[in-house]
N, CA, C and O atoms as a GROMACS GRO file, in nm:
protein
  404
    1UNK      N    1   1.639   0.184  -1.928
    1UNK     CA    2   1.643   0.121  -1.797
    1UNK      C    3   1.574   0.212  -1.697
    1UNK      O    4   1.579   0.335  -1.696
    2UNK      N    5   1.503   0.124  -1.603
    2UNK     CA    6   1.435   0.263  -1.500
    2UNK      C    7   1.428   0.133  -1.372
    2UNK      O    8   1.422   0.011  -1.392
    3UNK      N    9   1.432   0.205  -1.239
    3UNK     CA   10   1.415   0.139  -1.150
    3UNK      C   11   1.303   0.149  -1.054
    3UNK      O   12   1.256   0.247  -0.997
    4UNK      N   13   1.270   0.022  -1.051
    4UNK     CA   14   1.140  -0.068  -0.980
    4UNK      C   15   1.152  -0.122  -0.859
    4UNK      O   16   1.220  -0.219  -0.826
    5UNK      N   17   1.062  -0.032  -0.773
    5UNK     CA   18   1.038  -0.001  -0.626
    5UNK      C   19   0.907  -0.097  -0.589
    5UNK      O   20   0.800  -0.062  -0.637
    6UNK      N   21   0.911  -0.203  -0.517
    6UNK     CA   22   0.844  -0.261  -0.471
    6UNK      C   23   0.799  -0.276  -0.282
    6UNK      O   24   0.888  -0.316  -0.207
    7UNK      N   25   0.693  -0.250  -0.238
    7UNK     CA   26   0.706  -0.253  -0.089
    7UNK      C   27   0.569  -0.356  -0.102
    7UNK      O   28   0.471  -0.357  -0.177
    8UNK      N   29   0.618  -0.447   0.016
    8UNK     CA   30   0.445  -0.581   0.054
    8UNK      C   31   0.469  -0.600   0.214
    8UNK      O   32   0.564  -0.571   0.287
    9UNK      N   33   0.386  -0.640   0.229
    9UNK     CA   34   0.398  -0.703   0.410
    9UNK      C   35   0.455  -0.838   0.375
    9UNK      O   36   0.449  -0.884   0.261
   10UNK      N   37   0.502  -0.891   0.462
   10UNK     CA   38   0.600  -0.968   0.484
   10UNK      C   39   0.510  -1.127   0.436
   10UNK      O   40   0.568  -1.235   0.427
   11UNK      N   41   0.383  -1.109   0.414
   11UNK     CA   42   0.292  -1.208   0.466
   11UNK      C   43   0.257  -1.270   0.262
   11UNK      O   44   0.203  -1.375   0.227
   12UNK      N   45   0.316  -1.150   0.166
   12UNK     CA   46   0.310  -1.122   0.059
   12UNK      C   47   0.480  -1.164  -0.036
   12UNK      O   48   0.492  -1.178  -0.158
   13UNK      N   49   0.552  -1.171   0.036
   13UNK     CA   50   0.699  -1.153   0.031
   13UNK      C   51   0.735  -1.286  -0.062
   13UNK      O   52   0.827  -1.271  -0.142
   14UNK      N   53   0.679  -1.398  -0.058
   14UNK     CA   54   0.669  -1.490  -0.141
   14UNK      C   55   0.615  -1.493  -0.302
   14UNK      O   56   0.648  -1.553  -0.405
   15UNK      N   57   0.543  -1.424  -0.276
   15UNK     CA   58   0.406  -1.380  -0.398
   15UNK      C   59   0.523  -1.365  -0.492
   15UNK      O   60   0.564  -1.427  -0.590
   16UNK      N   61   0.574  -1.219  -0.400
   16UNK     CA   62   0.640  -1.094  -0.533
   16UNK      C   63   0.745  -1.146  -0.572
   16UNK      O   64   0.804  -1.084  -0.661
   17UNK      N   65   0.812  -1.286  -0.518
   17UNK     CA   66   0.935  -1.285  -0.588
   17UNK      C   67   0.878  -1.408  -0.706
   17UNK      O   68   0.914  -1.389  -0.822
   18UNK      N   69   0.815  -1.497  -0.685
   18UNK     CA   70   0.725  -1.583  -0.791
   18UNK      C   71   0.686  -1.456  -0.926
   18UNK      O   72   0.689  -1.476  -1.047
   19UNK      N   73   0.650  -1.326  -0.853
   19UNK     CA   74   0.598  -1.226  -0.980
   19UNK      C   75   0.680  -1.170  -1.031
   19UNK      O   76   0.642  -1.106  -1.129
   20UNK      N   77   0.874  -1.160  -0.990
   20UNK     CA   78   0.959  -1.129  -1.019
   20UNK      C   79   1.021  -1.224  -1.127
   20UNK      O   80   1.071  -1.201  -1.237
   21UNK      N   81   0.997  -1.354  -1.047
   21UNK     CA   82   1.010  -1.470  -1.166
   21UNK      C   83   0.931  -1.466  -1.300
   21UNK      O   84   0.998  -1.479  -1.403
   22UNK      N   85   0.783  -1.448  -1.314
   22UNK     CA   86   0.722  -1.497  -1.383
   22UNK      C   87   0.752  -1.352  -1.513
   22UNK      O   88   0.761  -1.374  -1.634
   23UNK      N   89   0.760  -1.230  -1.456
   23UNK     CA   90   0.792  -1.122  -1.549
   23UNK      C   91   0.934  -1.096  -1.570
   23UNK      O   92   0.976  -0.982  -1.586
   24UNK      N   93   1.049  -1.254  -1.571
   24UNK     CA   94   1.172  -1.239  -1.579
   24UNK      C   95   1.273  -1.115  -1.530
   24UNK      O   96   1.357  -1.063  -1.605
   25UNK      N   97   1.256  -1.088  -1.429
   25UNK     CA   98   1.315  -1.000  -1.330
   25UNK      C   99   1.399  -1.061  -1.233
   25UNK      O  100   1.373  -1.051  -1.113
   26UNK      N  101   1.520  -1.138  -1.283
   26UNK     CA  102   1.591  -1.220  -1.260
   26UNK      C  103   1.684  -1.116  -1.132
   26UNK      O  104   1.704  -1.171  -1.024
   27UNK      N  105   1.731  -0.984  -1.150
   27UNK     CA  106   1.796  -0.928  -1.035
   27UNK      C  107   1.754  -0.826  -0.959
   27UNK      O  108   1.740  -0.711  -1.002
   28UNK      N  109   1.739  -0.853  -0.872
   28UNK     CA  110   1.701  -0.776  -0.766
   28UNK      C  111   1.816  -0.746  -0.631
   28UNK      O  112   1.924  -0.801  -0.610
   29UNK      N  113   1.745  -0.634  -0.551
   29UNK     CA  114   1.765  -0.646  -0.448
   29UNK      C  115   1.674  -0.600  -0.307
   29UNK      O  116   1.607  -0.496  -0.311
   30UNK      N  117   1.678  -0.689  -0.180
   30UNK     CA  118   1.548  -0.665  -0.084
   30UNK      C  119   1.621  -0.556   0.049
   30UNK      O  120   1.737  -0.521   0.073
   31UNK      N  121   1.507  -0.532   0.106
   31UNK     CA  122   1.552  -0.560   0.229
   31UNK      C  123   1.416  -0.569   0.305
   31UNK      O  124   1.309  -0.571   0.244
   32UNK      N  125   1.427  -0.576   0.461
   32UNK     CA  126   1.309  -0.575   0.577
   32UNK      C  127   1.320  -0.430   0.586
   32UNK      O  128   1.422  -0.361   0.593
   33UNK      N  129   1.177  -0.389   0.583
   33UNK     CA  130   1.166  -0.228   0.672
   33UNK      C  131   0.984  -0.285   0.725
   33UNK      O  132   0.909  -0.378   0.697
   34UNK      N  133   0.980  -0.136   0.833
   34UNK     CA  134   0.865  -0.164   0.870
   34UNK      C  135   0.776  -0.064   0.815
   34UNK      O  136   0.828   0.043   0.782
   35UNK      N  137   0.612  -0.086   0.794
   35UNK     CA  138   0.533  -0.018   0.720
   35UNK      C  139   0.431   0.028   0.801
   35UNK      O  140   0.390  -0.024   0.905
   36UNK      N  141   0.384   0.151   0.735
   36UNK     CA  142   0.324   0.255   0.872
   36UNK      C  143   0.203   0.326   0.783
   36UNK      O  144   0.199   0.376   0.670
   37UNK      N  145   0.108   0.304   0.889
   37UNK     CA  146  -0.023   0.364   0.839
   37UNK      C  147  -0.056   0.482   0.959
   37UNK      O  148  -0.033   0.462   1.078
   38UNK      N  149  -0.109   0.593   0.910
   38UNK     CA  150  -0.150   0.697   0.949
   38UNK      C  151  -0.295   0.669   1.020
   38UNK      O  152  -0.402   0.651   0.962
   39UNK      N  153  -0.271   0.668   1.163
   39UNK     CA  154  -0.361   0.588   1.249
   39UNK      C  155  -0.464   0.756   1.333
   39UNK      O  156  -0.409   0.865   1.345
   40UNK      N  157  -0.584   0.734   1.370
   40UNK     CA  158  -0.654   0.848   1.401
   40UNK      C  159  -0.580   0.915   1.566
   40UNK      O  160  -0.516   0.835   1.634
   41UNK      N  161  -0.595   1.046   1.611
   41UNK     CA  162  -0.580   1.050   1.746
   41UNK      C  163  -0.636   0.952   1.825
   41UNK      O  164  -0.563   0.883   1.897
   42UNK      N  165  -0.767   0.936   1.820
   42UNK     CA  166  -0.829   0.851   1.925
   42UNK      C  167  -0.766   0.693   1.937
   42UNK      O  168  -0.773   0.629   2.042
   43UNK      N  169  -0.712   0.649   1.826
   43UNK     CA  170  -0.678   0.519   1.793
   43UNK      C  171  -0.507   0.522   1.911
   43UNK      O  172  -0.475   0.435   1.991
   44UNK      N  173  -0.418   0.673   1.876
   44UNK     CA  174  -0.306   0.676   1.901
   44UNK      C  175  -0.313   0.694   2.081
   44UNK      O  176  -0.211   0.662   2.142
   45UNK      N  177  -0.427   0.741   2.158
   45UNK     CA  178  -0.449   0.793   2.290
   45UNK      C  179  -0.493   0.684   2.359
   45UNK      O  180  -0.473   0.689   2.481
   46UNK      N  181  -0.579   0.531   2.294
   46UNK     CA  182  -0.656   0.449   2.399
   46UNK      C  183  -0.544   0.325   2.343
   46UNK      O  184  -0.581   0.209   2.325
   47UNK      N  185  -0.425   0.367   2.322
   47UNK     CA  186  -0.321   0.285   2.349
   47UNK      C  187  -0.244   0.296   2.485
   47UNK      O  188  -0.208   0.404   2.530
   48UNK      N  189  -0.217   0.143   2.562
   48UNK     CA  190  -0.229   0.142   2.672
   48UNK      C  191  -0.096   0.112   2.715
   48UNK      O  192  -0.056   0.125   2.831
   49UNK      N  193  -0.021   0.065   2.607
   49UNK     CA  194   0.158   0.101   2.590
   49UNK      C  195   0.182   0.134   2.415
   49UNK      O  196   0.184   0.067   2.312
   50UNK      N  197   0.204   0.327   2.465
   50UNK     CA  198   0.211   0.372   2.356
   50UNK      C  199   0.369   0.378   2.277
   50UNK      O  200   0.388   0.427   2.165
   51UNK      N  201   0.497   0.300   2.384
   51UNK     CA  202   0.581   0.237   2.324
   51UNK      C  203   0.626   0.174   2.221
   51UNK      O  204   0.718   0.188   2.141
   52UNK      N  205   0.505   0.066   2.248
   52UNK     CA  206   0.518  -0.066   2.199
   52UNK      C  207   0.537  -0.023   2.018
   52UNK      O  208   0.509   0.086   1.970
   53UNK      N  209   0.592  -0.149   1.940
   53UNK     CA  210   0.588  -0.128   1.815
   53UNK      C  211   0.491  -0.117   1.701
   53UNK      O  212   0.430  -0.222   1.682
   54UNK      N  213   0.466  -0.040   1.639
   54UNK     CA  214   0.329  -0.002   1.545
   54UNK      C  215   0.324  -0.021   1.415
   54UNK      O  216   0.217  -0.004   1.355
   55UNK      N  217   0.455  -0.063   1.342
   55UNK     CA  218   0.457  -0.063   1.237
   55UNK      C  219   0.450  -0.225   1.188
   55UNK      O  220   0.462  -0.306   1.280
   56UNK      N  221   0.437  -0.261   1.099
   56UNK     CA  222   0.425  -0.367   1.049
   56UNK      C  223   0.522  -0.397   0.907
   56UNK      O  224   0.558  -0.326   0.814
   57UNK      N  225   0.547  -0.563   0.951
   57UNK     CA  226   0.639  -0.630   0.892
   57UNK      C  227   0.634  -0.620   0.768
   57UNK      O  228   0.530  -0.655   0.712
   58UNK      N  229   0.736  -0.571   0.694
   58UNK     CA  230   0.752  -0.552   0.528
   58UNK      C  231   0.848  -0.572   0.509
   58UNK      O  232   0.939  -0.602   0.586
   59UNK      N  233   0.844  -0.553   0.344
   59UNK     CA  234   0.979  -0.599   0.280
   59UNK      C  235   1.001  -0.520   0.144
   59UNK      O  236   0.911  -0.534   0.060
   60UNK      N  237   1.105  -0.440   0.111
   60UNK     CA  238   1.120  -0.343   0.000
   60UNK      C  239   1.221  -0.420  -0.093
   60UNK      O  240   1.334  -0.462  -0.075
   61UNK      N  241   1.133  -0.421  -0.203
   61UNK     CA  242   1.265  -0.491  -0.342
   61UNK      C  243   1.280  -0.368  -0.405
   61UNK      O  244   1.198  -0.277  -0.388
   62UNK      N  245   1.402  -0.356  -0.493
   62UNK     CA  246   1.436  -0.292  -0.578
   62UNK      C  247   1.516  -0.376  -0.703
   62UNK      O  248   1.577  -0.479  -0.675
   63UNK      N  249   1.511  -0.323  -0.852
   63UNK     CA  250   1.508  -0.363  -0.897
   63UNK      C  251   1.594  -0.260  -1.053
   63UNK      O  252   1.532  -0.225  -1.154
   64UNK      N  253   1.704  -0.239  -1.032
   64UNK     CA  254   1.731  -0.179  -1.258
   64UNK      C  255   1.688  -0.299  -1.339
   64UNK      O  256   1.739  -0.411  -1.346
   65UNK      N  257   1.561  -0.237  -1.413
   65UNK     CA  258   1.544  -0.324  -1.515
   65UNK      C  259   1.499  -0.225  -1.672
   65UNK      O  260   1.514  -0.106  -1.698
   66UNK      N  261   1.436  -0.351  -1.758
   66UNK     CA  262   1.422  -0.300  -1.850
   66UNK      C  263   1.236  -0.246  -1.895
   66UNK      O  264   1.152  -0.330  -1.863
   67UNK      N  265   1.185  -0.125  -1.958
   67UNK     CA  266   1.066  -0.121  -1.943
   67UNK      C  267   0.951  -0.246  -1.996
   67UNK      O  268   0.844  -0.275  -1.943
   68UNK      N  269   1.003  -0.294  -2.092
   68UNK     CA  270   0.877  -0.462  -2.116
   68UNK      C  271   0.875  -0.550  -1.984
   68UNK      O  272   0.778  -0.617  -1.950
   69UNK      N  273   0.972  -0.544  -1.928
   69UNK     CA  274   0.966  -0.613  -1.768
   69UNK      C  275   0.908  -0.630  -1.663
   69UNK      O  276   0.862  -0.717  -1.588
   70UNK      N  277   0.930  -0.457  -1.686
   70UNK     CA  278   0.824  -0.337  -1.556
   70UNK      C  279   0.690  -0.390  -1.571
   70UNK      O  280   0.622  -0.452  -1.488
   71UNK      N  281   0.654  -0.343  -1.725
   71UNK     CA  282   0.496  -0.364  -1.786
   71UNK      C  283   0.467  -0.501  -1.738
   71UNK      O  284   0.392  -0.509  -1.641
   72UNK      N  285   0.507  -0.594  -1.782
   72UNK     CA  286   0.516  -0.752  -1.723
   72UNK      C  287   0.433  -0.768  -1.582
   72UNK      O  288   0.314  -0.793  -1.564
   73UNK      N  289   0.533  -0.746  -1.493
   73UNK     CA  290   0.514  -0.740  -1.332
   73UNK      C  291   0.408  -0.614  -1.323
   73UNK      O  292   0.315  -0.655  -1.254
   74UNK      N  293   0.386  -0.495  -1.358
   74UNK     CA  294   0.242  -0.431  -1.362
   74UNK      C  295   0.159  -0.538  -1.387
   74UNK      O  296   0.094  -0.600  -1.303
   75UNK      N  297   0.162  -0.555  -1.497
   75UNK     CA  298   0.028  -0.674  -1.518
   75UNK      C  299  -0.005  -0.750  -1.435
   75UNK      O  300  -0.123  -0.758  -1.400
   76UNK      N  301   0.102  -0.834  -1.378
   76UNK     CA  302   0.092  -0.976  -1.260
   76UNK      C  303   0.059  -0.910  -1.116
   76UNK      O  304  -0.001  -0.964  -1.023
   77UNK      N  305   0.112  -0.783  -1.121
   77UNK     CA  306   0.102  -0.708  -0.975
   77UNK      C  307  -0.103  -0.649  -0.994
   77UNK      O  308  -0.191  -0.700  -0.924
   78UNK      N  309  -0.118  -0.589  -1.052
   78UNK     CA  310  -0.293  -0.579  -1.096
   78UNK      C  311  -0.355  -0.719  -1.060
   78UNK      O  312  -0.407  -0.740  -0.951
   79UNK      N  313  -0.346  -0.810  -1.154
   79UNK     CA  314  -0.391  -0.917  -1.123
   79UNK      C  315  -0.418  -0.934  -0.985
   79UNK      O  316  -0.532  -0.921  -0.941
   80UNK      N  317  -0.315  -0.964  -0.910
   80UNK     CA  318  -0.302  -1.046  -0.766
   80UNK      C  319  -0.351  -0.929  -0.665
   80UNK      O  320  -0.386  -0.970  -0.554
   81UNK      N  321  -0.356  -0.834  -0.680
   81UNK     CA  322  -0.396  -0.719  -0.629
   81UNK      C  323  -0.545  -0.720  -0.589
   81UNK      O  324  -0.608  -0.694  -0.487
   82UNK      N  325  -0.580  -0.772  -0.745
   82UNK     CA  326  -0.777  -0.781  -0.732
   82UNK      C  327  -0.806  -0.878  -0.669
   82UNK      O  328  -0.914  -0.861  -0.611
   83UNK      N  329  -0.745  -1.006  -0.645
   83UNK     CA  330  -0.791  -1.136  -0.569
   83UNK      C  331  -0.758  -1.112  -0.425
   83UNK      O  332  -0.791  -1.187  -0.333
   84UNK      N  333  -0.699  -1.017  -0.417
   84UNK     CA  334  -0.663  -0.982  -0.247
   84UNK      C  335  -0.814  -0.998  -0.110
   84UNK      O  336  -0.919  -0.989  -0.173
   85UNK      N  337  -0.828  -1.008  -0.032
   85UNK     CA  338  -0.954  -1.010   0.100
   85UNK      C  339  -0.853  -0.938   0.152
   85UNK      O  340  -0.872  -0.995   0.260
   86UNK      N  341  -0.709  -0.823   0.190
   86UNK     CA  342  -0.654  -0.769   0.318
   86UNK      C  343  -0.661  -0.624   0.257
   86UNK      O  344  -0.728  -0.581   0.163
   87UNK      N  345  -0.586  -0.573   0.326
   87UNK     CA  346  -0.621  -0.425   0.239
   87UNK      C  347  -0.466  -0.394   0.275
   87UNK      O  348  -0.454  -0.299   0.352
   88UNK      N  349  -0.346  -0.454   0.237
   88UNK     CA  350  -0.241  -0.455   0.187
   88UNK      C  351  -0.205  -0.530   0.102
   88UNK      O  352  -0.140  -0.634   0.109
   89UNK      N  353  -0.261  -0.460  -0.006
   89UNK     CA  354  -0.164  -0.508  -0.161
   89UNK      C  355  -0.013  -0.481  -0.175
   89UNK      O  356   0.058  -0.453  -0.079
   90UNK      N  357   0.027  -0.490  -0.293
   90UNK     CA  358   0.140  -0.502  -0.334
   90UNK      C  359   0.150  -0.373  -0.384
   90UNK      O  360   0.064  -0.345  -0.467
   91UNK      N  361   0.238  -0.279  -0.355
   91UNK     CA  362   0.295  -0.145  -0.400
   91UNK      C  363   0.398  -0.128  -0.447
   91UNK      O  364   0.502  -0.150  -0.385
   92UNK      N  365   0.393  -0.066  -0.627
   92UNK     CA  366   0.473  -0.037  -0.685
   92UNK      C  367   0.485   0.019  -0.763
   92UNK      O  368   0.411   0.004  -0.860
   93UNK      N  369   0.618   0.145  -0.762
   93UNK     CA  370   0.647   0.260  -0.869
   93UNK      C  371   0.764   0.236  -0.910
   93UNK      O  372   0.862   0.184  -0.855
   94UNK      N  373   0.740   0.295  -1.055
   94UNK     CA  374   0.887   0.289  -1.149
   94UNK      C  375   0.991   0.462  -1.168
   94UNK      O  376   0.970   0.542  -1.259
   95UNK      N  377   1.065   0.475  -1.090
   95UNK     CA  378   1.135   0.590  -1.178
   95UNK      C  379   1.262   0.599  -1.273
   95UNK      O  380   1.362   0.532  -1.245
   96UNK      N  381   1.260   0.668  -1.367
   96UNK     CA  382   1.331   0.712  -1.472
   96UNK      C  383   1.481   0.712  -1.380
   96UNK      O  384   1.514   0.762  -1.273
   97UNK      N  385   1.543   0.635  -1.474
   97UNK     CA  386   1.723   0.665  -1.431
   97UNK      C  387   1.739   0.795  -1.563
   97UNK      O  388   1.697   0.809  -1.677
   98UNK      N  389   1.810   0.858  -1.483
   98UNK     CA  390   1.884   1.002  -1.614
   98UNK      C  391   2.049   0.919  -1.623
   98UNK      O  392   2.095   0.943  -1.734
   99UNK      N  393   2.105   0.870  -1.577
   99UNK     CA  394   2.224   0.824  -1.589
   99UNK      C  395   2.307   0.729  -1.486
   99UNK      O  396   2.293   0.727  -1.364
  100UNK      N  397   2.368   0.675  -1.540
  100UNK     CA  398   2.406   0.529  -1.475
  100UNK      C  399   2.562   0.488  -1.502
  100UNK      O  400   2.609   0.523  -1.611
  101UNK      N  401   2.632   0.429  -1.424
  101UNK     CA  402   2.758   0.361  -1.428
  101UNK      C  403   2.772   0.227  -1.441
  101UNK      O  404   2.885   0.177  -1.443
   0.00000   0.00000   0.00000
């Protein structure tokens, strides 16, 4: 068993659970966070309310599953990745559980 870390923009959030379906990844769990790109000085200074909110709408799944699963959703996640025109794909790493209850 190892657990599967998924982050997409919100605009993607449909996709991944159809790719959760299709690589039988029947349990999960989500939540909303916001996603943040490392923007230049000049970009961060000719902001004219440097308040305002910067991050963008996402959504983090997690997932204990089994490794033929993982491989599964790798595959479907590659795929949909290459047909993309935005330059937010779908991001995702697997780590090793050492022990579990």
């Amino acid at each position: 068993m190892k657990l599967l870390i998924v982050t997409v923009v919100d605009e993607f959030q449909k996709d991944v659970l159809q790719l959760f379906k299709k690589a039988k990844i029947e349990s999960y769990s989500g939540s909303d966070i916001e996603g943040y790109k490392n923007v230049s000085s000049f970009m961060m200074n000719s902001n004219w309310f440097p308040s305002e909110k910067g991050g963008a709408d996402s959504s983090m799944f997690f997932s204990f599953t089994e490794d033929e699963r993982i491989d599964s959703f790798f595959d479907l996640v590659e795929k949909f990745n290459e047909n993309l025109e935005t330059n937010n794909p779908i991001h995702a790493v697997v780590v090793p559980i050492e022990r579990s209850i």
